[in-house]
N, C-alpha and C positions, 0 to 999 in steps of 0.2 A: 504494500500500500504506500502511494508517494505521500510525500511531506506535507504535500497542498492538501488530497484528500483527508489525511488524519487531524490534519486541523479544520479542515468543512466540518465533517463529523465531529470534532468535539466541539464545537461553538454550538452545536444543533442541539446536543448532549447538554453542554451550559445556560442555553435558554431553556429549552422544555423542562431542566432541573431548577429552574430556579422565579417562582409562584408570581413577584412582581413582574419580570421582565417577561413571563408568559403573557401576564396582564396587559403590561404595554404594548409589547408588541403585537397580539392578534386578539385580547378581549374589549379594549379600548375602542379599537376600531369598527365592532360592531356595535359596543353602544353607541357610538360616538354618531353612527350611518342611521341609526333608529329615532334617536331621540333628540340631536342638533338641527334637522330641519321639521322637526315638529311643530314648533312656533309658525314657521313659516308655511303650512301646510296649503291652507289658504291662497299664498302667492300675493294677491292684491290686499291691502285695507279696505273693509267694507261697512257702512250701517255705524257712522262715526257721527257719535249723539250732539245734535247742536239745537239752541233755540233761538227764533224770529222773534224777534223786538218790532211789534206792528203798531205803528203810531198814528199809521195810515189809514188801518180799518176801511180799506176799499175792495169793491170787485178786483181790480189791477193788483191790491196786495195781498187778497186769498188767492189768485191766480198765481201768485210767486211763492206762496208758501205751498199749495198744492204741489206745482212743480219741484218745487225742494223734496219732501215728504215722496213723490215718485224716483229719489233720481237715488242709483244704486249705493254710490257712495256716503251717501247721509243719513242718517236719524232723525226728524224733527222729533222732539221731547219734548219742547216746551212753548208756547206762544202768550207771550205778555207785549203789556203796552210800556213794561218799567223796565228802562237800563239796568236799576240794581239788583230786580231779581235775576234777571240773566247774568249779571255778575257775580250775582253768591253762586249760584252753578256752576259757572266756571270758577272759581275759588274751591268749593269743593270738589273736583274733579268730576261730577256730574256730567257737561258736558265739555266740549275741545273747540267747537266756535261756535258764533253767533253772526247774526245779520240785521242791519237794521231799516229797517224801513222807515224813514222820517213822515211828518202829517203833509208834506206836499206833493207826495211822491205820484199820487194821478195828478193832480194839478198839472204841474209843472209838465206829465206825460202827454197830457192832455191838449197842453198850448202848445207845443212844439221843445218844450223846451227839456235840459239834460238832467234829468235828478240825478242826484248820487244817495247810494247807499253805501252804508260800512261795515263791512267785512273784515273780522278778524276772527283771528284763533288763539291758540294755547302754543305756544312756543317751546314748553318742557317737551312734549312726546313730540320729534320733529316728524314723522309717518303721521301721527293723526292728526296733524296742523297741514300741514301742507295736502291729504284725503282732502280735510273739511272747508280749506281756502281754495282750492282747485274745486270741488264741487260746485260751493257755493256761486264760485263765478261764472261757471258753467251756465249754472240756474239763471243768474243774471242776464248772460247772456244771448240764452233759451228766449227770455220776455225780451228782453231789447231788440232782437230777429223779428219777432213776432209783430213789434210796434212798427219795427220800418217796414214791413212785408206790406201791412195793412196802407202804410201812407202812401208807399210806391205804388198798391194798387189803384187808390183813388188819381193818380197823376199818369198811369200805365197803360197801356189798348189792352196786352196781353199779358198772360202768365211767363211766357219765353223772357221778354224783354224783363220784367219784374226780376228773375231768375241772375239774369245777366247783370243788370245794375247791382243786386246787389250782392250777389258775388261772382267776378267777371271768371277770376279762376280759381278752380276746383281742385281741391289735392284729397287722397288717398293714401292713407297710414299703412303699410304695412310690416310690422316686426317679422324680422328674417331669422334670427337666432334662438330670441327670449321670447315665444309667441304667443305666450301669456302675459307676459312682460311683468312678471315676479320679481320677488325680491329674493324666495330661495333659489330661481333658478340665475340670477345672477352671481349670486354672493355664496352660495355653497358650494359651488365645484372649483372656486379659487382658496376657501379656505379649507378645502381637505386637501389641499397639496400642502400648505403649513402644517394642517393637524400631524400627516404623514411625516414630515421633518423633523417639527417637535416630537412629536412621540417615540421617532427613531434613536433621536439624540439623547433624548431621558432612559430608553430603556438602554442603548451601550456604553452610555456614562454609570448608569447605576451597576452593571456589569463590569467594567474597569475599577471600578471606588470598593465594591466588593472584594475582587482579587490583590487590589492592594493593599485594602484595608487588613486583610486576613496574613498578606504577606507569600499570597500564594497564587503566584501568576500562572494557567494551565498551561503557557504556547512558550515552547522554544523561541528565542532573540533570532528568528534566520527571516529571511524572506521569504520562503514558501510559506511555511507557519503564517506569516501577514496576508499572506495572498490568498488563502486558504480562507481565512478569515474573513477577510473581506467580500468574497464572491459569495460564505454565510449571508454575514449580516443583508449584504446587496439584492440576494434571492427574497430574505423576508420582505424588503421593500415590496419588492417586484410583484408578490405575492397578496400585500395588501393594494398594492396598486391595482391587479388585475380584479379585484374584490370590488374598489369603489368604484375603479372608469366602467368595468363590467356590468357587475351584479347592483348596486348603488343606484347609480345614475338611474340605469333602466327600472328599477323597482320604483323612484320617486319620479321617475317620466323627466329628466332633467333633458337639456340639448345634450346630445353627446356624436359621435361614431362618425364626426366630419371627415377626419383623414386619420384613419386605424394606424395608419403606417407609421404613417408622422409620430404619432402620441402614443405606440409602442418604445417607437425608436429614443424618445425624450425620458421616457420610464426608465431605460435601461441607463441611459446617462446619468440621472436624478438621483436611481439608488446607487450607483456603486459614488454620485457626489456626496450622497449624505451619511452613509454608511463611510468614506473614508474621513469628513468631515468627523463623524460620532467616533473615532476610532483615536482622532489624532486629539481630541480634546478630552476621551477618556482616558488617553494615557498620562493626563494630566493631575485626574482627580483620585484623591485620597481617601474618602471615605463615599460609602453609599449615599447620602443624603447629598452630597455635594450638586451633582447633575440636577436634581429638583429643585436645589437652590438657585443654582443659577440660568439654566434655560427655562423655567418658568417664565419667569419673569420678564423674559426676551421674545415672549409669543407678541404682547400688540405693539410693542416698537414695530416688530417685522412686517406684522399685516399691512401699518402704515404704510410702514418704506418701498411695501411692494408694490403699491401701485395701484391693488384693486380697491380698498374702500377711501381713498384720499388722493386726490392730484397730484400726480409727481412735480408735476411744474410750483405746486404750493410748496414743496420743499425746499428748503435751506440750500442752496450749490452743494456743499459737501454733504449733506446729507445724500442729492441725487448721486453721486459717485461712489457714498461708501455703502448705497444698498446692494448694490453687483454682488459686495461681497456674501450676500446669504441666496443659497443653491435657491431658494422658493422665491426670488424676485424672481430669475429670469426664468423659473420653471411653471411659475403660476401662468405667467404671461403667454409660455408658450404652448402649456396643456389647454388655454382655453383657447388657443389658438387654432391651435390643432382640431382639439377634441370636440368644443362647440362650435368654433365657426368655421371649421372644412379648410384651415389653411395650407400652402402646403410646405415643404420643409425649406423651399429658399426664402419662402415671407419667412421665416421663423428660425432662419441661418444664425441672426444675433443671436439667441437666446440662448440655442444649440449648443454657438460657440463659447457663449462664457461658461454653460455648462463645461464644457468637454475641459477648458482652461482651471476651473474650480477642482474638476477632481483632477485633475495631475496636479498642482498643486499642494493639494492635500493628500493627495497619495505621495507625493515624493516625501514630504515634511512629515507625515504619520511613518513611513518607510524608516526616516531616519530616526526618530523616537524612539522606534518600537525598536529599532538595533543598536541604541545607546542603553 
C-alpha cells in the first residue's frame, strides 16, 4: 500500500473516529440544507399589515383603500381618520406602514389638480418597509392610471389613441434566473458555498488542535502523507458539494444545472483550495477549541467581502483587494455563475484563476509546514 493511500485511509479513519468532526463535516450540512432556507420558504414578502389614515372619507378614498386591501403584498388592519392611532401601531409593531389620505384629496382630484398622499413605513425590518412602500405606491399609482384614463377619455375619439398617450411604450418584465425573484433563491446558493468553507475549516482545525493538543500527530512529516491527506479532506468537500449543487438545490427548486461542467470543474478546485487552506492553518493550532474560536467569527466579514449581500464597489480599496484572499469570494461568484446563470468557463476564467493561484499557494506553504 503507497504512502498516499495509507494516509487517505487514515484521515477517513480520523474523521469517522472522531463525533465532532463527523458533525461538521456531513451532519451540519444536512441540517444546515433543511432548516437555513426555511424562513425563506415563501421567496417573496406577502400580507404586510398597514393602516389608511382616511381624512378624506370619499368615494375616490374607499376606492384607494379597497384597492390596497386587494393588492397581494399588503394587509389593510386598520382605517382611522387619526394620525396617532396609526402611530401607536406602528410603535407597537402592529403594523410596518401607513398611508395617508388628506381631507382634499377628491377635491383637488377633482379640479384637475395633484394631491399628495404620504406614504411611509417602519424602517427597523428593511423587507417589510420596502413590501409595504413599494405596494403602497403601486396602489397609488393603480388610482392615478385610473384618473388620467378617464380625463384622456373625455378629450380622446378612441381607446387606441387613449392607450398611446398615455403610455407610448410598453415594457415587459421578465426574470431569467431568479423567476420567482426570491430572496432564498438569490441569497442561498451563495451562502452555502461559505457555509461549505467554514464548516471545512472548523472541522480540520479542530482535527489538527486535537492531535496537537494530545501531542500525537497520526501522519508521517513526508509529502505523500500531505498529499494523501489532502485529496481526504478534498473528496469530503466534493462530496458535500455534490449533496447541495445536487440533491439541495433541486429539493428547494432553486436555479441551478446552467453549465454542469463548469461548476463540477470549480468544485474540484474549491475543495482541494479549502481543504489545503484548513490544513495549513491547522497546522497552526494548539488546542481543539482554537479553530471555533477563530473562524467563527470570520463567517460575516466574508459574506460581506464576497460580494453577494453588499456592493463590492461600497468597499474600502483595500478591502476590494484583500477579499481575493478567501477561496469563497471568487468561488461564490463563480458557482452562481456557472451553476445558476448557465455561464461558461471563459466568462468565469477570473475566478477559476484565483482559485487554481489560492491552492498552490497554500499547498506549497501547508507543504512546507507540514515538513518543518
Amino acid at each position: 500500500m503507497s504512502a498516499v493511500w495509507q494516509a487517505f485511509v487514515l484521515t477517513w479513519r480520523q474523521i469517522l473516529g472522531d463525533k465532532a468532526a463527523m458533525t461538521l463535516f456531513f451532519v451540519s450540512g444536512v441540517i444546515y440544507s433543511f432548516f437555513y432556507p426555511l424562513p425563506y420558504s415563501k421567496e417573496t414578502v406577502q400580507r404586510v399589515p398597514i393602516a389608511v389614515i382616511d381624512q378624506d372619507n370619499s368615494a375616490l378614498s374607499r376606492q384607494l383603500i379597497r384597492y390596497a386591501a386587494a393588492h397581494p403584498g399588503i394587509d389593510v388592519v386598520a382605517v382611522t381618520a387619526r394620525p396617532e392611532e396609526a402611530q401607536d401601531l406602528l410603535w407597537r409593531g402592529t403594523i410596518s406602514g401607513t398611508v395617508l389620505i388628506p381631507t382634499d384629496f377628491s377635491y383637488r382630484v377633482l379640479a384637475g389638480q395633484q394631491p399628495e398622499i404620504d406614504v411611509s413605513g417602519n424602517g427597523t425590518y428593511l423587507m417589510l418597509n420596502k413590501v409595504a412602500l413599494n405596494s403602497l405606491a403601486e396602489v397609488v399609482g393603480t388610482i392615478s392610471a385610473g384618473v388620467e384614463l378617464k380625463r384622456l377619455n373625455a378629450a380622446s375619439p378612441s381607446r387606441q389613441q387613449i392607450d398611446e398617450q398615455r403610455q407610448p411604450l410598453t415594457t415587459e418584465l421578465l426574470p431569467l434566473f431568479n423567476a420567482r425573484e426570491g430572496y432564498a433563491s438569490y441569497i442561498v446558493p451563495g451562502v452555502v458555498v461559505l457555509v461549505m468553507q467554514q464548516t471545512f475549516l472548523l472541522g480540520i482545525g479542530l482535527l489538527f488542535g486535537t492531535w496537537s493538543s494530545a501531542k500525537s500527530f497520526p501522519y508521517q512529516r513526508s509529502g505523500a502523507a500531505y498529499v494523501g491527506a489532502l485529496n481526504a479532506f478534498a473528496l469530503v468537500i466534493v462530496l458535500n458539494a455534490m449533496y447541495f449543487f445536487g440533491f439541495v438545490f433541486w429539493w428547494q427548486d432553486y436555479p441551478r444545472g446552467g453549465n454542469f461542467v463548469g461548476a463540477a470543474l470549480l468544485t474540484i478546485v474549491f475543495a482541494y483550495c479549502v481543504a489545503a487552506l484548513g490544513m495549513l492553518v491547522g497546522l497552526f493550532f494548539r488546542t481543539r477549541e482554537r479553530s471555533v474560536q477563530l473562524l467563527v467569527a470570520t463567517s460575516m466579514p466574508i459574506i460581506f467581502l464576497s460580494g453577494l449581500s453588499w456592493p463590492t464597489e461600497a468597499l474600502p480599496p483595500i478591502a476590494q483587494q484583500l477579499r481575493w484572499l478567501f477561496p469563497s469570494t471568487a468561488a461564490i461568484q463563480g458557482f452562481i455563475a456557472t451553476n445558476q446563470l448557465g455561464a461558461s468557463l471563459q466568462e468565469v476564467r477570473g475566478e477559476l484563476l484565483v482559485l487554481i493561484v489560492l491552492s498552490a499557494v497554500f499547498i506549497g506553504l501547508g507543504w512546507r509546514k507540514w515538513r518543518s
